[in-house]
C-alpha positions as CSV (number, residue, x, y, z in Angstrom):
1,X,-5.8,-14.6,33.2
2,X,-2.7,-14.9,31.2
3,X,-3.6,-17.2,28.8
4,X,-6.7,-14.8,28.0
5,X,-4.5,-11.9,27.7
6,X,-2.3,-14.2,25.5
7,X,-5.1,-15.5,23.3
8,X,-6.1,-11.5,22.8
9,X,-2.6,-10.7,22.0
10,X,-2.5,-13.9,19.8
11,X,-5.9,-12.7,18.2
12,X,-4.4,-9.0,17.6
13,X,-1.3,-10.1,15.5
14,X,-3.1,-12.5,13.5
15,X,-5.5,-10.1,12.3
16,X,-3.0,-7.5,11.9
17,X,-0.9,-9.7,9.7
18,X,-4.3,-10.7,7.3
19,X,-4.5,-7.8,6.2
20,X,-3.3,-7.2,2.3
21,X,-3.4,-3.9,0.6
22,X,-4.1,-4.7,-3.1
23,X,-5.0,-1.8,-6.6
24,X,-8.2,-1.5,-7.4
25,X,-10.3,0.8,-8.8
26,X,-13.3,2.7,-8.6
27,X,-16.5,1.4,-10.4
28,X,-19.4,3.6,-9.6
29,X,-19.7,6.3,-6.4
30,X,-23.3,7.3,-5.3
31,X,-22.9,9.7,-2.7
32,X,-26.6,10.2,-1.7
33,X,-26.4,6.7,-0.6
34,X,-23.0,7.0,1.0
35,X,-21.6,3.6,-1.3
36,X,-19.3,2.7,-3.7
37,X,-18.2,0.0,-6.2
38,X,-14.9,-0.9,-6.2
39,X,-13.3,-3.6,-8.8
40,X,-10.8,-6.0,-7.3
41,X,-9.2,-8.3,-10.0
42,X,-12.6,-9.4,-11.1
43,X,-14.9,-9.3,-8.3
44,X,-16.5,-6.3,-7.6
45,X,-17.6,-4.9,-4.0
46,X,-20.3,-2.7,-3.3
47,X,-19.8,-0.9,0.4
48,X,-21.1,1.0,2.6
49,X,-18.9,4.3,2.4
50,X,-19.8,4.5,6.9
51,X,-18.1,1.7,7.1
52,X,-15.1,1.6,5.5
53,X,-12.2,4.2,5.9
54,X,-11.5,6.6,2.9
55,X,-8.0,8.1,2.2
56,X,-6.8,10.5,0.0
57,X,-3.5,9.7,-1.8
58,X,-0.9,11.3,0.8
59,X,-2.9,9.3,3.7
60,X,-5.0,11.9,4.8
61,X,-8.7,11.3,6.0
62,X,-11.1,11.8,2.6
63,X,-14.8,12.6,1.8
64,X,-16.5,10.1,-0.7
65,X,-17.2,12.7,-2.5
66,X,-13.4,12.8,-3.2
67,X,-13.9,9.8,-5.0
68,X,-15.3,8.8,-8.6
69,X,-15.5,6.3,-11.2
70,X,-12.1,5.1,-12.8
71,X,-10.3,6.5,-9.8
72,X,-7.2,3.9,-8.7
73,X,-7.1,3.0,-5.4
74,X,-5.6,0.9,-2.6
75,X,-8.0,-1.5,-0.9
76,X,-6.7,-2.8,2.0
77,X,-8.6,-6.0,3.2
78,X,-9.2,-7.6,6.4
79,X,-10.1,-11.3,6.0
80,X,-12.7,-11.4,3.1
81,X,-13.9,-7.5,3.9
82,X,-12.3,-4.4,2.6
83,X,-11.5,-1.9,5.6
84,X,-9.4,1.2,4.0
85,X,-9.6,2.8,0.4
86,X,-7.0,5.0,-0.3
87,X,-6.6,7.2,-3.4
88,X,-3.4,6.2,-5.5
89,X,-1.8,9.4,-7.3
90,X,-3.5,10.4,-10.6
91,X,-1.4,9.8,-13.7
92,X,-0.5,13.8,-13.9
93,X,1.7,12.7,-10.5
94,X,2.9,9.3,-12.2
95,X,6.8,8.8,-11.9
96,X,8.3,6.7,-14.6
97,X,11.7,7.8,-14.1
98,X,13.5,6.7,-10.9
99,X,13.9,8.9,-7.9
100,X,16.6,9.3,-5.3
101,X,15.3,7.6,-1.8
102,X,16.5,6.4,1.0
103,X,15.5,2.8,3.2
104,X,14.0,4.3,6.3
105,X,13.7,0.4,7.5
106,X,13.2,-3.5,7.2
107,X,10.7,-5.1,8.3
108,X,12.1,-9.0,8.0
109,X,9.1,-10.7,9.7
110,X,6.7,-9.1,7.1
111,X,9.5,-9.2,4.2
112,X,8.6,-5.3,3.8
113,X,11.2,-2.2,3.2
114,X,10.0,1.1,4.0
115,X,12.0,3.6,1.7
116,X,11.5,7.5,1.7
117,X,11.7,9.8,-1.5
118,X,11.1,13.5,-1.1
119,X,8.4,13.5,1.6
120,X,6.9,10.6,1.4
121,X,7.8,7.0,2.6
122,X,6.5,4.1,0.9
123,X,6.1,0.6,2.2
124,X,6.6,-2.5,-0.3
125,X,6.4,-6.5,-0.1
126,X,9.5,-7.5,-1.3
127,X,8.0,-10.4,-3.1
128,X,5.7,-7.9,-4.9
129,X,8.9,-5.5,-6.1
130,X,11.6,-6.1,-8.5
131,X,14.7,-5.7,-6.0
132,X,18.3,-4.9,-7.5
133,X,21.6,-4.7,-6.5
134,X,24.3,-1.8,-7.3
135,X,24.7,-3.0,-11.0
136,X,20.9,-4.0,-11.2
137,X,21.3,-7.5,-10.8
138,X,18.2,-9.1,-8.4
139,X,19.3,-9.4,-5.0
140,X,17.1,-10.4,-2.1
141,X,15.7,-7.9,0.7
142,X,18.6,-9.4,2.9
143,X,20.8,-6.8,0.8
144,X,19.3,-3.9,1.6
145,X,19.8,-1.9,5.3
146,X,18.4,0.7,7.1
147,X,20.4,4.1,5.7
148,X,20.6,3.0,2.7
149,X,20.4,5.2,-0.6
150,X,18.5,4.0,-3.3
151,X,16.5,4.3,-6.6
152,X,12.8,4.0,-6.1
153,X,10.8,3.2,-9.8
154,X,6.7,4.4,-8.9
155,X,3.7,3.8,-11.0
156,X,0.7,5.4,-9.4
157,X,2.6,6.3,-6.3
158,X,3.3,2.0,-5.8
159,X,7.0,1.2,-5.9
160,X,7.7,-1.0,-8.5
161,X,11.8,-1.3,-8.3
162,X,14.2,-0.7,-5.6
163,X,17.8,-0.4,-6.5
164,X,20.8,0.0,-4.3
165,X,22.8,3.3,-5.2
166,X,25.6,3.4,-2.9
């Protein structure tokens, strides 16, 4: 009975750790059909709109009719299916300047930093952000703690650069 449980449990991280969140954007949305095209590097996927859980950009739960062609998004995939499309802020919302923030936490076994600016808390792959130190140098996620204040660089409401303030 334990070695079931332990399989399950076994089954439940591995699955939770496949999934990757990636940009993409919006091809086509047809609503009386309930499906939409998203572009993914270069493969497109057409999907059933039932299936697949819709986001607007501050994470709330969104109507494909929320959705049209050109819009960015997150797709977040499971294996080889996509499972979550979230909205990414339109350009009106884009930050090119860095804000204040602050790292809300690490998350070493997934190389991930979770950082807060205003109300909302972003997560980032280290590998997938430029990370600098105090004098902008790149530094590692190793540098960075819990409490600490930093400069957060968005584009499209993805982090793009951390950089330790204090």
């Amino acid at each position: 009975m334990f070695r079931n449980i332990f399989l399950t449990m076994a089954g439940l991280v591995l699955a939770t750790a496949a999934a990757t969140a990636q940009r993409a954007s919006v091809v086509s949305v047809d609503t009386e059909h309930q499906q939409i095209v998203v572009k993914l590097g270069e493969a497109e996927y057409k999907l059933d709109a039932t299936k697949v859980t819709l986001l607007d950009s501050e994470g709330k739960a969104a109507k494909l009719a929320d959705f049209a062609a050109e819009d960015k998004v997150m797709a977040t995939m499971t294996g080889s299916q996509i499972t979550t499309l979230q909205k990414l802020a339109s350009d009106r919302f884009l930050v090119a300047n860095p804000t204040d923030g602050k790292v809300v936490r690490i998350i070493a076994d997934k190389d991930q930093i979770v950082v807060r600016c205003g109300e909302s808390e972003h997560t980032a792959e280290a590998n997938k952000v430029k990370l600098r130190d105090r004098k902008g140098n790149p530094t590692t996620l190793a540098a960075f703690a819990s409490g600490d204040r930093v400069s957060v660089t968005l584009a499209d409401g993805v982090v793009t650069v951390i950089q330790r303030v204090d």
